[in-house]
C-alpha positions in Angstrom: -26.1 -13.7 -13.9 -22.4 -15.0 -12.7 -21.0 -12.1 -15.1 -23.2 -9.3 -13.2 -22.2 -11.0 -9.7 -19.1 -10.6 -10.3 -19.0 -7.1 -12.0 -20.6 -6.0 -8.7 -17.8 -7.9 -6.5 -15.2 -6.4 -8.0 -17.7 -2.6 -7.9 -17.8 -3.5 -3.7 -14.1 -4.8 -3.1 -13.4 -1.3 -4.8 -15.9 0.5 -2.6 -14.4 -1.1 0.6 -11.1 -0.7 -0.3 -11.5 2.9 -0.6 -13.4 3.5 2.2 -11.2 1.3 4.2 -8.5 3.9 3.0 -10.3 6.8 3.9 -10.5 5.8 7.8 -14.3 4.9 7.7 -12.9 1.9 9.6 -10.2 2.6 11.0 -7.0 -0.2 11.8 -7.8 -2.5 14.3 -11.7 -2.2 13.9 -14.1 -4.9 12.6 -16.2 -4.3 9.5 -19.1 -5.6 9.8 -21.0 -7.3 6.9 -24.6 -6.7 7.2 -23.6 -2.8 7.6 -21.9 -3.1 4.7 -24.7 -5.1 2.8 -26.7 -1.8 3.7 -23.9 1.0 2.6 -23.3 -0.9 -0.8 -27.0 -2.1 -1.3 -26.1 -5.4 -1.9 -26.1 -8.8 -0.6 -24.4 -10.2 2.3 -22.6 -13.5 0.6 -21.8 -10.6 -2.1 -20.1 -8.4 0.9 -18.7 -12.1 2.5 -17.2 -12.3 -0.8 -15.7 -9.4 -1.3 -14.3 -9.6 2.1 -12.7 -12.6 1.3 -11.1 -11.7 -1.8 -9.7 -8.3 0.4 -8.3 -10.9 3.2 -6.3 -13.2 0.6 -5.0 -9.7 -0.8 -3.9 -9.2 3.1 -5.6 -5.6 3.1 -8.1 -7.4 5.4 -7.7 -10.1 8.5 -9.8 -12.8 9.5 -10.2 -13.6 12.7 -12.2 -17.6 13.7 -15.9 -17.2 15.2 -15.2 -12.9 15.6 -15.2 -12.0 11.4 -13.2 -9.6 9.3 -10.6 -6.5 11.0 -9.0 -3.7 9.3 -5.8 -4.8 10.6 -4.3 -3.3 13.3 -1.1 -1.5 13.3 2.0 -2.5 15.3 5.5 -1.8 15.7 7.1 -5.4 15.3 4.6 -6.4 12.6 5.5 -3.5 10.6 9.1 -4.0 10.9 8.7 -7.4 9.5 6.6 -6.1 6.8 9.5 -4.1 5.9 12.0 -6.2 6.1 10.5 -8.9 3.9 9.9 -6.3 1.4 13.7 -5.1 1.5 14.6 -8.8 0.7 11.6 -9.6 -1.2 12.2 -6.9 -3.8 15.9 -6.5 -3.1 16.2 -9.3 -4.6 13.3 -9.4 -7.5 14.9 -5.9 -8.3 18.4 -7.2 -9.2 17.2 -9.9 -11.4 14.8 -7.4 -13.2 17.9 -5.4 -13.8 19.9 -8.3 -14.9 17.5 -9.8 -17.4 15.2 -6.7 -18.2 15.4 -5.4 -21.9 15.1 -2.2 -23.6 11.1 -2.2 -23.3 11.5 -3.1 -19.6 13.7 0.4 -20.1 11.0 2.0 -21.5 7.9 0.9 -19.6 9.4 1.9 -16.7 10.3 5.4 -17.8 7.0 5.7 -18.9 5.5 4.2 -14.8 8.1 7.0 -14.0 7.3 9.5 -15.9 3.6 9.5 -15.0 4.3 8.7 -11.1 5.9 12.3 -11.5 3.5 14.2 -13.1 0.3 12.6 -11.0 0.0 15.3 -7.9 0.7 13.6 -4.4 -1.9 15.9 -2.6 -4.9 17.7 -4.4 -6.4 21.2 -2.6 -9.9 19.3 -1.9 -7.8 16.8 0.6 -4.4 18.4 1.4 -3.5 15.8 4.2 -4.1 12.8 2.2 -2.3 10.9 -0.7 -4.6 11.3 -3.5 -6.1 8.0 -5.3 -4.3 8.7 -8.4 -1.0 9.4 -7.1 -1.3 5.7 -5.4 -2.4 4.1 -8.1 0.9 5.6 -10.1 3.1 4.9 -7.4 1.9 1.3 -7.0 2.7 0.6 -10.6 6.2 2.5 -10.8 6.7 0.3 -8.2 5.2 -3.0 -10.1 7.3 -2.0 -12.9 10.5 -2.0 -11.5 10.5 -6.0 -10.5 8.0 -6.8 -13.5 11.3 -8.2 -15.5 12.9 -10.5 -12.6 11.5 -13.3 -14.7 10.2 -14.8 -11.7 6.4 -14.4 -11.1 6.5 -15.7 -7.0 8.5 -13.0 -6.3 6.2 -10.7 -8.2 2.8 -11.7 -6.4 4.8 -12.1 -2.7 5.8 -8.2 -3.2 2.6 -7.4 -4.3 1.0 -8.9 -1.1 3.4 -7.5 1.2 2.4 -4.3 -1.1 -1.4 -4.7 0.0 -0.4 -5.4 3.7 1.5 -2.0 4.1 -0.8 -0.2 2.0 -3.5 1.1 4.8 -0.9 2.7 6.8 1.2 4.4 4.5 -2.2 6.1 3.8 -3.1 6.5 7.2 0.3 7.9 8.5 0.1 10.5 4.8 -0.3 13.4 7.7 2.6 13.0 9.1 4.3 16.5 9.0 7.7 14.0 7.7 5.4 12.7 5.5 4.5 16.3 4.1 8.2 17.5 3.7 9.3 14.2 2.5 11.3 14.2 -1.4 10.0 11.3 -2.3 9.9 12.0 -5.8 13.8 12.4 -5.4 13.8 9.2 -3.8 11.8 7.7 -7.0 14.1 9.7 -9.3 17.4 8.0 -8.2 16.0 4.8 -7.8 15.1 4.9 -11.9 18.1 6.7 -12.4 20.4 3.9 -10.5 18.4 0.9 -12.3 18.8 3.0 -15.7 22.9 2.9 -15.3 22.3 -1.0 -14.3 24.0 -0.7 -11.2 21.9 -2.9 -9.1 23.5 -2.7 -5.8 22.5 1.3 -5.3 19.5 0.8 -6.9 18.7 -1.9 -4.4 20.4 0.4 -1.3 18.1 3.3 -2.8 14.9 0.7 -2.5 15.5 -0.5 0.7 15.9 2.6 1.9 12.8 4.4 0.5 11.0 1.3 2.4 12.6 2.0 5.5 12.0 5.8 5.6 8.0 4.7 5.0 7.9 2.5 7.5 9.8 5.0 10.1 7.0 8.0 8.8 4.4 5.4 9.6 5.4 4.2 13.3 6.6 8.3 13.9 2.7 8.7 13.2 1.6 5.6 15.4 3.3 6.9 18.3 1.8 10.5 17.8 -1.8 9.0 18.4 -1.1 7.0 21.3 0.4 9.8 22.6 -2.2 12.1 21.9 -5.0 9.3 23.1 -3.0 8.8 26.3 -3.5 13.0 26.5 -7.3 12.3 26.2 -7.7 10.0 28.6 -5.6 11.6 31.4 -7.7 14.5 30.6 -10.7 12.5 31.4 -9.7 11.1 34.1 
């Protein structure tokens, strides 16, 4: 019984997760359990659960007496986000290039090499980064501090990882976020770590955060823009 409870836990954190991602809740909104319990066809402690779990990963918020929020985007939150990260994995990256061997080498090549051949966009959802793609990216990503020897720094990047995650998808329409090179980017940060020079690979990392997180607020300011349109218009 516990083994099937959780098997369908981890089925519904899944489920949210993606929906989340897809915008059928959009930042800022509440999810509501008992809607949920109905969508997955499941149980509410099982949704209350899975909720939970989502929260801790910081994909979700709580909020006393009022329940669980898609978090909700804004411009000084993100740019502490970002920041951490750039010192967070700064820092994790450097060691991982100081102590990681010749299998580090190759794991990462291999994160790399599939990153690159995983399409960013499919033809079925052109405006969207596709599941797959994240999924790569996430672990090219993983793989580049997985040697740092130190596994604090490892779970506080993948936390800050889960906190930005929402609105790098959301913001994927971007027209910057359509002409963007980030495979470059990708390519000289492994190319950088590779030659073991840790202080451009770092520079190159920092920077790829940066330009995210400037795609991301470019996009925030284009809907309030465009709902401050809408409601002059109805006024």
């Amino acid at each position: 019984m516990a083994t099937e409870r959780t098997r369908k836990r981890g089925q519904v954190i899944d489920a949210i997760r993606a929906d989340v991602l897809s915008g059928v809740w959009p930042p800022g909104s509440r999810v509501p359990p008992g809607e949920l319990a109905e969508r997955y066809e499941t149980s509410t402690t099982v949704i209350r659960e899975a909720l939970t779990r989502l929260a801790g990963e910081n994909f979700l918020t709580i909020e006393p007496n009022r329940g669980f929020f898609v978090p909700a985007l804004t411009e000084g939150g993100l740019r502490d986000i970002t920041d951490a990260r750039c010192l967070i994995e700064g820092r994790a990256l450097e060691l991982a290039i100081e102590r990681g061997g010749v299998d580090w080498e190759g794991e990462l090549i291999a994160a790399h090499h599939l990153l690159a051949r995983t399409p960013r966009r499919t033809e079925d959802d052109p405006t969207h980064t596709s599941a797959d793609w994240l999924a790569a990216h996430r672990a090219f990503h993983e793989k580049l501090i997985a040697a740092c020897g130190v596994p604090s720094l490892c779970d506080f990047a993948r936390q800050l990882t889960n906190a930005t995650e929402l609105f790098r998808r959301w913001s994927a329409p971007d027209p910057n976020a359509r002409v963007r090179d980030v495979e470059k980017e990708h390519r000289d940060i492994l190319d950088a770590v590779l030659t073991r020079d840790a202080k451009t690979a770092v520079a190159l990392l920092q920077a790829h955060f940066q330009r995210t997180s400037e795609i991301v607020l470019h996009r925030a300011h284009q809907e309030d823009g465009a709902h401050q349109e809408d409601a002059a218009r109805g006024a």
